[in-house]
C-alpha positions as CSV (number, residue, x, y, z in Angstrom):
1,X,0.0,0.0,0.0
2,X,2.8,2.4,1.0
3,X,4.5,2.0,-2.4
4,X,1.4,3.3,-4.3
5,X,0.9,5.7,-2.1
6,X,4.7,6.5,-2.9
7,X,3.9,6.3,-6.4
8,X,0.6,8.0,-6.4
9,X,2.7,10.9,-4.7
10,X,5.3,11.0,-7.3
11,X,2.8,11.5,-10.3
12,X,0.8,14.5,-8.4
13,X,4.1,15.7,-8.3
14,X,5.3,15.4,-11.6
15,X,1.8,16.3,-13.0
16,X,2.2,19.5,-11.0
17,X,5.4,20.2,-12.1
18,X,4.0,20.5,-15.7
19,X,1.3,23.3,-15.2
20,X,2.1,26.4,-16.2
21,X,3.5,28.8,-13.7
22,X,0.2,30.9,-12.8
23,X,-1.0,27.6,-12.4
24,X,1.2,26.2,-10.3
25,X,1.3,29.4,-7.8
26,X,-2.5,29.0,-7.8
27,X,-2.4,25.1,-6.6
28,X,0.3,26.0,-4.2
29,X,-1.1,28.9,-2.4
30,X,-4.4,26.9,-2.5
31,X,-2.4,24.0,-0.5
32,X,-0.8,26.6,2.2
33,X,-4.5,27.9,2.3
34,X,-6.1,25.1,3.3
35,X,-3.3,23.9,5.5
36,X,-2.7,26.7,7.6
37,X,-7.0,27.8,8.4
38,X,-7.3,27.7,11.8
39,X,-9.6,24.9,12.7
40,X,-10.1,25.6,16.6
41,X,-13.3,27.9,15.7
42,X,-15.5,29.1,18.7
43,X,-18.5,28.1,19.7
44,X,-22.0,30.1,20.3
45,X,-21.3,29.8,24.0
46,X,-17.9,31.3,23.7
47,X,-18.8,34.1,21.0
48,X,-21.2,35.5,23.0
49,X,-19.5,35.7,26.6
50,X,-16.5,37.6,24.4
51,X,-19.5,39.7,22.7
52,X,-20.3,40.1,26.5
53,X,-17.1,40.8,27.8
54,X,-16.1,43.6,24.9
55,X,-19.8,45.1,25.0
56,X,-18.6,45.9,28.9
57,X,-15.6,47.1,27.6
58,X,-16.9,49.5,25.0
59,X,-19.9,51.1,27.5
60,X,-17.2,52.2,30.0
61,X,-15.4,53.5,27.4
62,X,-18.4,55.6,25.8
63,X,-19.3,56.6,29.4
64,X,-15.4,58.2,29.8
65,X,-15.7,59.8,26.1
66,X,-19.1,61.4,26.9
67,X,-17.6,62.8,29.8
68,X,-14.7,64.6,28.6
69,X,-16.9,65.5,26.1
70,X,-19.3,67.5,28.5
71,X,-16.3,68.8,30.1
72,X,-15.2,70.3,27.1
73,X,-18.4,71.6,26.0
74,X,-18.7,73.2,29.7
75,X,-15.0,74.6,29.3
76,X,-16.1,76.4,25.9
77,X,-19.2,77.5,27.4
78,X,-17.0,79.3,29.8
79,X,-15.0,81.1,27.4
């Protein structure tokens, strides 16, 4: 089994080796592609707590901005 799969191997290669170069590029950066996607994708469960945990994030941080905000509007009222 081993030596067809040997074989097998050997005239991918080979056929590969014959495709024009555009070709070739395309086959190869399909192959890296495919091999390198992550595969560890989250689940529902673990989307939303990060949804959660960035949504907290992001209301303190509006609540700062609308502050300084109102200061400066104060500090150009005063002017």
């Amino acid at each position: 089994m081993e030596a067809s799969m040997s074989t097998a191997g050997e005239e991918l290669l080979k056929s590969f080796d014959r495709l024009p170069e555009p070709e070739r590029h395309h086959v190869a950066s399909e192959i890296l592609r495919r091999t390198f996607v992550p595969t560890n994708q989250l689940d529902d469960v673990e989307m939303a707590a990060l949804y959660a945990e960035f949504a907290e994030a992001d209301r303190k941080l509006a609540e700062e901005g609308i502050g300084d905000y109102k200061r400066g509007l104060a500090s150009e009222d005063a002017e």
